[in-house]
N, CA, C and O atoms as a GROMACS GRO file, in nm:
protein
  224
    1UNK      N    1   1.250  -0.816   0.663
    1UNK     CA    2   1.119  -0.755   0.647
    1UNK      C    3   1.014  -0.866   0.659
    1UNK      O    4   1.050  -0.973   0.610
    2UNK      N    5   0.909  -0.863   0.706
    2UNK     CA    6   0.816  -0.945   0.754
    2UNK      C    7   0.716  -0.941   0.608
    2UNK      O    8   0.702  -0.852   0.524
    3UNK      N    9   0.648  -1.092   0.621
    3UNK     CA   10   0.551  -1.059   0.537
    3UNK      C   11   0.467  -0.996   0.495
    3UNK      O   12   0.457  -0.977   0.374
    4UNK      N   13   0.365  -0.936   0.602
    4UNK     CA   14   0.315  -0.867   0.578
    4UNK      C   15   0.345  -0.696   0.531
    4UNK      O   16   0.268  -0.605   0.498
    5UNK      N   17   0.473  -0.702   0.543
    5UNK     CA   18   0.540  -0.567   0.504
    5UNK      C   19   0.538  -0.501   0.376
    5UNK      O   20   0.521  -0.387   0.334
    6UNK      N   21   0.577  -0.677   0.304
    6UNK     CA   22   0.644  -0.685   0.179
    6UNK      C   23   0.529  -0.689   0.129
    6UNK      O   24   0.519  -0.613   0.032
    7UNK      N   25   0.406  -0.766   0.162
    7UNK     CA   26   0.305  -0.753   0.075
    7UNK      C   27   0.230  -0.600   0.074
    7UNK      O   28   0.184  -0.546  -0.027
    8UNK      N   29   0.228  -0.552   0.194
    8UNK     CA   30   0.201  -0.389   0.180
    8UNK      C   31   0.252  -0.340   0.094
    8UNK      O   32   0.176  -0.298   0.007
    9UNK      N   33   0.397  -0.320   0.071
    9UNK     CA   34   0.499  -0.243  -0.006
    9UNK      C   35   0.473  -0.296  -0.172
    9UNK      O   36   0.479  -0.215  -0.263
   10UNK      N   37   0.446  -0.438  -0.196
   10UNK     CA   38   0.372  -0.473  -0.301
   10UNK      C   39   0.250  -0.370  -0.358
   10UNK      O   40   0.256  -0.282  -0.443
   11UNK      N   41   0.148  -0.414  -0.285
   11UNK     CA   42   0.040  -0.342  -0.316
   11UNK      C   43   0.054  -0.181  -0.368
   11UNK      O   44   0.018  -0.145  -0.480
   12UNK      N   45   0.121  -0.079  -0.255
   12UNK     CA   46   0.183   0.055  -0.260
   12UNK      C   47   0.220   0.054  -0.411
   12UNK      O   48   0.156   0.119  -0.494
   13UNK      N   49   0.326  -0.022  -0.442
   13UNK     CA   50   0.388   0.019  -0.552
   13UNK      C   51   0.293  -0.049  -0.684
   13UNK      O   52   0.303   0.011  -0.791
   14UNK      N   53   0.235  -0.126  -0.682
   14UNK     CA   54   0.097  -0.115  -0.759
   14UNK      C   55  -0.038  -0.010  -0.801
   14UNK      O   56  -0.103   0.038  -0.894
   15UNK      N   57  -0.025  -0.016  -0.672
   15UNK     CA   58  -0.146   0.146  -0.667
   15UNK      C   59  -0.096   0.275  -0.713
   15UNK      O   60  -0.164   0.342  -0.791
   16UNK      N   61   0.057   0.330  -0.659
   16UNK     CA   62   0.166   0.434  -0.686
   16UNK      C   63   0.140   0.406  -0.871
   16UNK      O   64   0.097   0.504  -0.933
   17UNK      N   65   0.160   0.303  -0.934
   17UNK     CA   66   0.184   0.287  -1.074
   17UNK      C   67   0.061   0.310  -1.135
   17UNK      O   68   0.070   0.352  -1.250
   18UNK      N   69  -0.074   0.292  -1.080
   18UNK     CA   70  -0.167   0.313  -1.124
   18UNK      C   71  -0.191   0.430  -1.128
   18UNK      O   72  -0.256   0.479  -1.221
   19UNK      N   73  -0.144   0.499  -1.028
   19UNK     CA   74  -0.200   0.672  -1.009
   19UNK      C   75  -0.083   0.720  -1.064
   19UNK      O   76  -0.099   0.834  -1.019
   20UNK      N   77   0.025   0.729  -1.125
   20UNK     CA   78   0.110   0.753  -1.214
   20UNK      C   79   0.010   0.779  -1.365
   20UNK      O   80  -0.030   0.872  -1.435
   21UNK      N   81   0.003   0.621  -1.359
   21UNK     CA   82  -0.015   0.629  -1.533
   21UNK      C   83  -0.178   0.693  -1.526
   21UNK      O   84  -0.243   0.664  -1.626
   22UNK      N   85  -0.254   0.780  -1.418
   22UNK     CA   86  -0.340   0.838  -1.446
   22UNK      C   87  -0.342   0.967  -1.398
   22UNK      O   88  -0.422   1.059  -1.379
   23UNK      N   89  -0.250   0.944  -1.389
   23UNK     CA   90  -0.185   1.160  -1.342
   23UNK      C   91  -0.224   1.181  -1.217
   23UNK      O   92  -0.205   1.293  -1.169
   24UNK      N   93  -0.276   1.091  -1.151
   24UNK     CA   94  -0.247   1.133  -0.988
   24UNK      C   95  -0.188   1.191  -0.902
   24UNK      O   96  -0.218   1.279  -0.821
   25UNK      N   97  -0.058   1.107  -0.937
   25UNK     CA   98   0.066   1.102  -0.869
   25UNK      C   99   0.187   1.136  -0.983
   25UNK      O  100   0.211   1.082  -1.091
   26UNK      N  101   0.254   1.252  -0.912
   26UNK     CA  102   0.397   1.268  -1.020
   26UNK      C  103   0.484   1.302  -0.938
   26UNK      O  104   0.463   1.352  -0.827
   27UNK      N  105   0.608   1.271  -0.996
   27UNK     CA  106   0.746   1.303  -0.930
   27UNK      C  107   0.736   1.441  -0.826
   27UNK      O  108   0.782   1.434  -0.712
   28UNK      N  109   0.688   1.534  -0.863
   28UNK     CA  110   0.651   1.636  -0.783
   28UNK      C  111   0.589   1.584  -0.623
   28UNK      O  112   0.619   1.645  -0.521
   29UNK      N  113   0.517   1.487  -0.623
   29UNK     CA  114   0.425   1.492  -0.498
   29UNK      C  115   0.426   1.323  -0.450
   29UNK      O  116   0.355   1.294  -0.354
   30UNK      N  117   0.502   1.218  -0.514
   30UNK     CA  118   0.549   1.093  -0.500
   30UNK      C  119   0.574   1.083  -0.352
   30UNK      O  120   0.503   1.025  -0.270
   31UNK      N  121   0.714   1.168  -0.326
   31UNK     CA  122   0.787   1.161  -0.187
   31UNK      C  123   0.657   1.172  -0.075
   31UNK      O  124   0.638   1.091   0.015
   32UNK      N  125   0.582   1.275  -0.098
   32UNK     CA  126   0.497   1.235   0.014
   32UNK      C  127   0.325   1.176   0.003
   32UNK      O  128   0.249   1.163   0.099
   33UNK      N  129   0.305   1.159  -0.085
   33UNK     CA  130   0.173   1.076  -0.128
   33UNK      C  131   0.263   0.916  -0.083
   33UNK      O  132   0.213   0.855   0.012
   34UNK      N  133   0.372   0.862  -0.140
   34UNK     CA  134   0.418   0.716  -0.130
   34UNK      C  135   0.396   0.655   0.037
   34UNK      O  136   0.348   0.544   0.059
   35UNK      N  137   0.430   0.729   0.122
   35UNK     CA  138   0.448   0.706   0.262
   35UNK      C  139   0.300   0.742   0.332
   35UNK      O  140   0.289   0.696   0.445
   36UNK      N  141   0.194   0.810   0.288
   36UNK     CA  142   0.097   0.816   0.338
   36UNK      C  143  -0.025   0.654   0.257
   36UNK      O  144  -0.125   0.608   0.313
   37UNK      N  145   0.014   0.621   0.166
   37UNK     CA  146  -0.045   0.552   0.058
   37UNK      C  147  -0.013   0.390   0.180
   37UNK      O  148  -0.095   0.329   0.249
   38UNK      N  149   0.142   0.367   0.162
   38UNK     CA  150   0.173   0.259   0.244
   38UNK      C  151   0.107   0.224   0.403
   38UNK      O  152   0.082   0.113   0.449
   39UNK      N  153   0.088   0.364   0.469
   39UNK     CA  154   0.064   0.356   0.596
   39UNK      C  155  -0.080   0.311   0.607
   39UNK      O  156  -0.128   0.273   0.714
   40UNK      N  157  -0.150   0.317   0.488
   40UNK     CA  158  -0.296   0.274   0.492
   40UNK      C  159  -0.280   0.147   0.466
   40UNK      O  160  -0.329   0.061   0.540
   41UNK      N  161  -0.209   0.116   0.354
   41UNK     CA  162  -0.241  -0.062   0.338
   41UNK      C  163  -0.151  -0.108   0.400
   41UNK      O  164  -0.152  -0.231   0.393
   42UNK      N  165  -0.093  -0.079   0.442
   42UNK     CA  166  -0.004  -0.186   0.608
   42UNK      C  167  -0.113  -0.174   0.702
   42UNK      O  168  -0.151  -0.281   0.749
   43UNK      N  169  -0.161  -0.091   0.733
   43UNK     CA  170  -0.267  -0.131   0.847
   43UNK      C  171  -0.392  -0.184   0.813
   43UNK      O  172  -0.470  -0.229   0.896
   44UNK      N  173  -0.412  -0.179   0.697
   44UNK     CA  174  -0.567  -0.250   0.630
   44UNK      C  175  -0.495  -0.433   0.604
   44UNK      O  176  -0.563  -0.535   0.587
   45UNK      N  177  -0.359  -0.422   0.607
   45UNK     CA  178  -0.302  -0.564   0.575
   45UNK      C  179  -0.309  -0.645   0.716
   45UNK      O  180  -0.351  -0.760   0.721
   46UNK      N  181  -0.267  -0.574   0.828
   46UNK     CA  182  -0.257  -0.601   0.952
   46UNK      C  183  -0.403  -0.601   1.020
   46UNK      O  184  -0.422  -0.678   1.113
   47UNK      N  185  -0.503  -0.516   0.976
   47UNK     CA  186  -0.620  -0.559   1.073
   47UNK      C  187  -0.693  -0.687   0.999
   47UNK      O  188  -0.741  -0.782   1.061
   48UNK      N  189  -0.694  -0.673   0.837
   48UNK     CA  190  -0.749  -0.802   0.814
   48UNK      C  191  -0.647  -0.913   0.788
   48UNK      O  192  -0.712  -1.010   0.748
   49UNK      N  193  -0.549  -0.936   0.793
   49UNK     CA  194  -0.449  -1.044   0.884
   49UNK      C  195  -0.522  -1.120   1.044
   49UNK      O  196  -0.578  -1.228   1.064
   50UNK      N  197  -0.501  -1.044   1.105
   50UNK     CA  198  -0.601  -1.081   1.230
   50UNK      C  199  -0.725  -1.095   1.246
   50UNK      O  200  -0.773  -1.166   1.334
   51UNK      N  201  -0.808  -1.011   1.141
   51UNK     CA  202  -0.973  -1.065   1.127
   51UNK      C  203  -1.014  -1.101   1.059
   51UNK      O  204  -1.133  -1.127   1.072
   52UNK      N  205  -0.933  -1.136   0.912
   52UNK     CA  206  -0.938  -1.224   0.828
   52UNK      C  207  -0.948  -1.387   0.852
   52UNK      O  208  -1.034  -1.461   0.804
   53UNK      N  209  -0.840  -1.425   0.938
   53UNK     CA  210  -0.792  -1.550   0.927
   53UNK      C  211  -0.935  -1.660   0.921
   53UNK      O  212  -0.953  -1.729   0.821
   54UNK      N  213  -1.020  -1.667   1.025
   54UNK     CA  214  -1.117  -1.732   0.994
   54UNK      C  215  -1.171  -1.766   0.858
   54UNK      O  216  -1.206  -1.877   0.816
   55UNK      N  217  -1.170  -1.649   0.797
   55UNK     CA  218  -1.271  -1.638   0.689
   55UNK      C  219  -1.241  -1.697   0.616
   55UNK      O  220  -1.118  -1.694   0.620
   56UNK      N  221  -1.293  -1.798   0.492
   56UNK     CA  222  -1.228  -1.801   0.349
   56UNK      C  223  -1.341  -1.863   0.273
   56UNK      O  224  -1.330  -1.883   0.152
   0.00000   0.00000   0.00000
């Protein structure tokens, strides 16, 4: 798994825990909230990966 994967899948399961412990998200609706949740911050990881780098 590539870095930037793992740090997506990081984040996911951070955010997933947050919207847990605020009733967001429950076992009921996990399976498909988890995979729409990831597909955003893998690509928000990947565009500012590439338009980040300059910056700091």
């Amino acid at each position: 798994m590539d870095k930037e994967r793992k740090e997506a899948l990081q984040v996911t399961k951070e955010l997933v825990a947050k919207f847990i412990e605020t009733r967001n998200v429950s076992p009921g609706n996990f399976a498909e909230l988890f995979p729409a949740i990831f597909k955003v911050v893998y690509s928000t990881v990947r565009t500012e990966g590439t338009e980040g780098d300059d910056e700091a």
